[in-house]
C-alpha positions in Angstrom: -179.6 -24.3 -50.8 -179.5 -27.7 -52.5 -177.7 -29.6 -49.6 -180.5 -28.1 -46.8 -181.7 -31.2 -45.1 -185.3 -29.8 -44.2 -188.6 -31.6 -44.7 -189.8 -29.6 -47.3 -186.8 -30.4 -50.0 -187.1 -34.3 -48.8 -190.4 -34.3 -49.7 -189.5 -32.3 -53.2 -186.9 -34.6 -54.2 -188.4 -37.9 -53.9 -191.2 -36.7 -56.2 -188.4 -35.0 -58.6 -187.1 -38.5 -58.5 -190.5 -40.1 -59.2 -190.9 -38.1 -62.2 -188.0 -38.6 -63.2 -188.4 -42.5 -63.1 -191.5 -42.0 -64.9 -189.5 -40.2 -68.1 -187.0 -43.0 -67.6 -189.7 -45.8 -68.1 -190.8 -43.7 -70.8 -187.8 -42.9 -72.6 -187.3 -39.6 -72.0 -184.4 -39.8 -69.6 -181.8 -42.7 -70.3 -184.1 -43.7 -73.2 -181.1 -43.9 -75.4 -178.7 -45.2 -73.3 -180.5 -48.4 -72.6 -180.9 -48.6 -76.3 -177.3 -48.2 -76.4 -176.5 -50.6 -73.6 -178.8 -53.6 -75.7 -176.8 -52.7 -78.7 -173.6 -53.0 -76.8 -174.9 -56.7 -75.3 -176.0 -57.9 -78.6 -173.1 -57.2 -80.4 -170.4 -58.2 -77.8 -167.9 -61.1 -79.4 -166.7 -61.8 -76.1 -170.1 -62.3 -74.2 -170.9 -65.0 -76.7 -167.9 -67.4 -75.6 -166.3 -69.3 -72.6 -166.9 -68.2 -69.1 -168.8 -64.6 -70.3 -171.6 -66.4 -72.1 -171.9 -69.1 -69.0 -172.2 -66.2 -66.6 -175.0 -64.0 -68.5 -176.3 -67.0 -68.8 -177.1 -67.3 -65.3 -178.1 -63.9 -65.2 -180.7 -64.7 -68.1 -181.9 -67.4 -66.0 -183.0 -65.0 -63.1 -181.8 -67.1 -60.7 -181.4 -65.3 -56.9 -181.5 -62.2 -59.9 -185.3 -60.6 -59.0 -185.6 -57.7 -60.8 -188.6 -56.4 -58.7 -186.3 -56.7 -55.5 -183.7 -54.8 -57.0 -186.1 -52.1 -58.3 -188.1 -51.4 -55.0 -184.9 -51.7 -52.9 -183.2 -49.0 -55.4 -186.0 -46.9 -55.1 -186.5 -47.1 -51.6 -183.1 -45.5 -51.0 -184.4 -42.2 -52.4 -186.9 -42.3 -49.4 -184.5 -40.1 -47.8 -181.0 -39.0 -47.2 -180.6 -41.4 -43.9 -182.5 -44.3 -46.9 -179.3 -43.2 -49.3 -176.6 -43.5 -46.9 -177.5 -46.9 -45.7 -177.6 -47.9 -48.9 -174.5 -45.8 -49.4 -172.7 -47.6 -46.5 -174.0 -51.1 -47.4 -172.4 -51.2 -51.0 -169.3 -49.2 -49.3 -168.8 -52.0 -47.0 -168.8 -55.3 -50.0 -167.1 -53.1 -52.9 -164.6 -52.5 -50.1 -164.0 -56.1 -49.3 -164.3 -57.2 -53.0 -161.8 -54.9 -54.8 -159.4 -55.5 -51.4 -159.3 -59.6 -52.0 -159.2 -59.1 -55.8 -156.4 -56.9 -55.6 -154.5 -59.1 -53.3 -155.3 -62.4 -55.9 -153.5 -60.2 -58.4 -150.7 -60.4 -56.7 -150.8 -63.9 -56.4 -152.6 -65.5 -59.2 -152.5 -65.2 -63.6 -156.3 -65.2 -63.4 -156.9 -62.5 -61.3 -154.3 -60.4 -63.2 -155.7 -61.0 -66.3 -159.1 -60.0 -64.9 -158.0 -56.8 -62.9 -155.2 -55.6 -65.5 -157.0 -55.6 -68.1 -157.7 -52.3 -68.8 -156.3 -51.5 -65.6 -159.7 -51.7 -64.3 -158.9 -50.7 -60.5 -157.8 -47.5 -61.2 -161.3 -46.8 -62.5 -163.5 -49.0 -62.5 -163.7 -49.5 -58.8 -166.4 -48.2 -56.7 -165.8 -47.5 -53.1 -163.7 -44.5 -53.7 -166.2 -42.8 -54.7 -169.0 -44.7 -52.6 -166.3 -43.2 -49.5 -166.9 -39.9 -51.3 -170.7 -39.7 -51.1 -170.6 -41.5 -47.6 -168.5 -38.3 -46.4 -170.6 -35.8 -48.0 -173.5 -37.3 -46.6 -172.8 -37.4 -42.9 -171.4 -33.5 -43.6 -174.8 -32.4 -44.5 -176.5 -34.5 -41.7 -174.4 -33.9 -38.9 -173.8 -36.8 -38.3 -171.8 -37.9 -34.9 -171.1 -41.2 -36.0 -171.1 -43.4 -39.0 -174.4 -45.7 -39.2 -172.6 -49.5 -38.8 -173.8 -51.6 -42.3 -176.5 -53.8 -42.5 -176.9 -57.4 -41.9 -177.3 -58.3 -45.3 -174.3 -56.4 -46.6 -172.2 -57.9 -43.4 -173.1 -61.3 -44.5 -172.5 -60.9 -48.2 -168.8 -59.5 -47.7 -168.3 -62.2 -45.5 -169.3 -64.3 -48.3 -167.1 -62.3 -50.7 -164.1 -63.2 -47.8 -164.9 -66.9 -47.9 -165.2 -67.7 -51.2 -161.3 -65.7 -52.1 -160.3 -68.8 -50.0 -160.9 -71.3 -51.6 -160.1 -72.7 -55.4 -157.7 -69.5 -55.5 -160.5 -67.5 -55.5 -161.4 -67.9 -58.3 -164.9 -67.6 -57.2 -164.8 -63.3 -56.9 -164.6 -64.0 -61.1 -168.4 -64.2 -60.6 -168.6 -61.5 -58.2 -166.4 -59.5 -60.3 -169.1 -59.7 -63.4 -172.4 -59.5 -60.9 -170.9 -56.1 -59.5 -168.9 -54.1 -62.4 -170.5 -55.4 -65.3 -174.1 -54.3 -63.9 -171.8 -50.9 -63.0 -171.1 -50.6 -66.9 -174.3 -51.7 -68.3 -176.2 -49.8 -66.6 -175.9 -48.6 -62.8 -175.2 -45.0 -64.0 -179.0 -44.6 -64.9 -179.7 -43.9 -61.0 -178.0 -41.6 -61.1 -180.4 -38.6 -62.1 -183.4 -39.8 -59.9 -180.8 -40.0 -56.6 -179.4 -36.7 -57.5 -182.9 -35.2 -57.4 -183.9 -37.1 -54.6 -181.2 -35.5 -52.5 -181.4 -32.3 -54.0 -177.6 -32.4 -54.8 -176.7 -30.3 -57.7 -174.4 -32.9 -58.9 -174.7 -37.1 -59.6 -173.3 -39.1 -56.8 -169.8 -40.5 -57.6 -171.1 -44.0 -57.3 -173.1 -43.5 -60.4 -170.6 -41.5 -61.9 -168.2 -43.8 -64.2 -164.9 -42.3 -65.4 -164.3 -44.5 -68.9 -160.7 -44.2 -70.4 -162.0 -45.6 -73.9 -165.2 -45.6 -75.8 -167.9 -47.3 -73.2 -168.6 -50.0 -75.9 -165.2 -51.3 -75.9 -164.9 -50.7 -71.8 -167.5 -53.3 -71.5 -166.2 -55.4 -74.1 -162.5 -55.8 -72.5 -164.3 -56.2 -69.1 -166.1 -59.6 -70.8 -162.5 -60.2 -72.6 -161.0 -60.0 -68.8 -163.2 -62.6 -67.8 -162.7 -64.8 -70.6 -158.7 -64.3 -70.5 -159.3 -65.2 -66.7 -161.1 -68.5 -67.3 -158.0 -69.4 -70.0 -155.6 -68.8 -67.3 -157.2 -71.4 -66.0 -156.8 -73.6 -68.7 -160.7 -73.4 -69.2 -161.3 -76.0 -66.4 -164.6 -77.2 -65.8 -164.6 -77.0 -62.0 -163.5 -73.6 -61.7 -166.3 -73.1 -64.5 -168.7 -74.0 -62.0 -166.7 -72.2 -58.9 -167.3 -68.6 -60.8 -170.7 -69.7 -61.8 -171.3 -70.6 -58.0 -169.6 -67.4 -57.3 -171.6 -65.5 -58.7 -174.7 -66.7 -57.8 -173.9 -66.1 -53.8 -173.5 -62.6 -55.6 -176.7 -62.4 -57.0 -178.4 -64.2 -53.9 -176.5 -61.2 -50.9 -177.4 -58.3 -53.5 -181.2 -59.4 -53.4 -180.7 -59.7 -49.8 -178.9 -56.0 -49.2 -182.1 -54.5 -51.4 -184.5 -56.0 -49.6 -182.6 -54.7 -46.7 -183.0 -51.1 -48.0 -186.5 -51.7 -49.0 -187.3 -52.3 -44.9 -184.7 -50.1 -43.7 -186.6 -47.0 -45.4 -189.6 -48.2 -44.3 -189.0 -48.4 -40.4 -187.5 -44.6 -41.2 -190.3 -43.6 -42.9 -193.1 -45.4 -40.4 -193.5 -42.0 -37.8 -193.6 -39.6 -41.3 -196.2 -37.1 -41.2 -199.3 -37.8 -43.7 -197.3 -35.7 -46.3 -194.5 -37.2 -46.1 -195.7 -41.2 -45.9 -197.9 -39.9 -49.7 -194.2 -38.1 -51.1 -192.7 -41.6 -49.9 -194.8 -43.5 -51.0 -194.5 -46.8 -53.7 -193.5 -45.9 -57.1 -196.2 -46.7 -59.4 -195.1 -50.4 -60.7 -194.7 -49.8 -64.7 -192.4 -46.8 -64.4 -190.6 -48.6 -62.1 -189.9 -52.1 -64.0 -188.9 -49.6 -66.7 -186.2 -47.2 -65.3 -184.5 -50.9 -63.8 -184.8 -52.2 -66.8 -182.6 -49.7 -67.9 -180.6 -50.5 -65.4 -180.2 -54.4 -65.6 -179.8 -54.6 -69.3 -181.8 -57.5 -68.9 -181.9 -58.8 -72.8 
C-alpha cells in the first residue's frame, strides 16, 4: 500500500527521493523545466523595471537568501512523514496569515488590488488550501490525535507577516508577496517528485501542485506586472520602495529561519533511528543537492 506508514517504506522513500535529487542535479528530472524557468526570467519585460527589478535584485544579492539553508531544510523534510508535516504545518501557518492580510488590504487599498486581482491570483495561486489538504491527509495516515502546534520560527515569521500589514498600508506583504509566490511559480513545484517518493504517495502533494489558468510563462509574467502595477498605485514612491524591499527581506530572513527549523526538527526525530534508518536518513550528498535547489530558486 503506498500510504502504509511502516519502517520499511520510510526507509524506501527517502532513498527514492535521494535518487531522485541526484537525476534532478543531473538533469534528468526537472532538467527542462529549470531551463525553462531561466528562459522565462531572462526574457521577462516586467522583471526588468520598477519595484520587480528592485526586488530580484535583492534576491540576487543573497541577502538573508542562503541557498544551502533552504536546500538542507527542504531535504530534511523528506526525513520522514512526522519531518513533512512540520514542514507541512509551518508553511500552513504563514501562507495562512499572509493571503488572510492581503486579502483584507484588497479590500481596502488600490495596491493590494492591483497586486491580488491581477490574474485573480487568490483563486489559484494561493497555497494553504492545499497545504490544509496534505496537512489532513497526513494526520489520516498517521493517526494522529492531535495536530503538532507550528514551530517557533514559522510563529515568529507570521507574526512578522501581521506586523508589517500594519504599517505604511501594508505595503510591506508586496515583498512577501514576491518572496513567497514568485519562488511558488519559478520553481517550488520541482519538490514535488522527491516528497512524493519520500512519502510513498502515489500522487504530488497539492502544495507543489500549481493549477495555471494561462500559459506558465505569462503567469509569472502578470505576477511581476502585479507588482509593478502595485508600486504605481503608489505613485512609485521611494519610501514605500524601500517598505517592500524591507518587506521582503524579513521574508527572506523567517524562511531561512523556518528551514533551519526543519533541518533540526528532523534531526531530533531522527536521533533514536535504528542504524538503518540514521544511513537511509542520512545528508544528501552536497552537489546533487545544490543542483535540484537550484532548480528550485531560479537563482540567475
Amino acid at each position: 500500500d503506498d500510504d502504509d506508514d511502516d519502517d520499511d517504506d520510510d526507509d524506501d522513500g527517502v532513498v527514492g527521493a535521494r535518487n531522485a535529487t541526484r537525476r534532478c542535479a543531473a538533469g534528468r528530472i526537472g532538467g527542462g523545466e529549470n531551463v525553462l524557468v531561466k528562459s522565462i526570467y531572462r526574457e521577462s519585460v516586467e522583471n526588468k523595471r520598477l519595484l520587480a527589478w528592485e526586488l530580484d535584485g535583492l534576491m540576487r544579492s543573497g541577502a538573508n537568501h542562503d541557498l544551502r539553508v533552504f536546500g538542507v531544510g527542504a531535504l530534511a523534510a523528506l526525513k520522514s512523514k512526522h519531518a513533512f508535516l512540520g514542514f507541512a504545518l509551518d508553511h500552513l501557518h504563514f501562507y495562512e496569515r499572509l493571503e488572510q492580510c492581503l486579502e483584507e488590504k484588497k479590500r481596502q487599498h488600490a495596491w493590494a488590488q492591483a497586486l491580488v486581482g491581477r490574474n485573480q491570483h487568490e483563486t489559484w495561486l494561493w497555497r494553504s488550501a492545499p497545504l490544509a489538504a496534505d496537512v489532513r491527509r497526513l494526520e489520516e495516515q498517521m493517526q494522529l490525535a492531535s495536530t503538532p502546534p507550528p514551530s517557533d520560527a514559522a510563529r515568529r515569521y507570521a507574526d512578522a507577516i501581521e506586523r508589517d500589514a500594519q504599517h505604511s498600508d501594508g505595503f510591506a506583504l508586496v515583498g512577501h508577496f514576491y518572496t513567497r509566490f514568485l519562488a511558488d511559480l519559478f520553481g517550488g513545484t520541482m519538490l514535488g517528485a522527491p516528497t512524493r517518493l519520500a512519502l510513498r504517495w502515489p500522487s504530488v502533494p497539492s502544495y507543489y501542485q500549481l493549477d495555471f489558468p494561462k500559459p506558465r510563462r505569462i503567469c509569472i509574467e502578470d505576477a511581476y506586472g502585479a507588482i509593478n502595477d502595485a508600486f504605481q498605485a503608489v505613485d512609485e514612491d521611494d519610501d514605500m520602495k524601500r517598505v517592500a524591499l524591507s518587506g521582503a527581506s524579513e521574508a527572506f530572513r523567517h524562511n531561512a529561519n523556518v528551514y533551519a527549523s526543519v533541518r533540526s526538527t528532523s534531526e531530533e526525530l531522527q536521533a533514536p533511528a535504528s542504524p538503518p534508518e540514521a544511513a537511509a536518513g542520512g545528508p544528501f550528498p552536497r552537489a546533487p543537492l545544490v543542483g535540484a535547489v537550484q532548480g528550485v530558486l531560479n537563482v540567475a
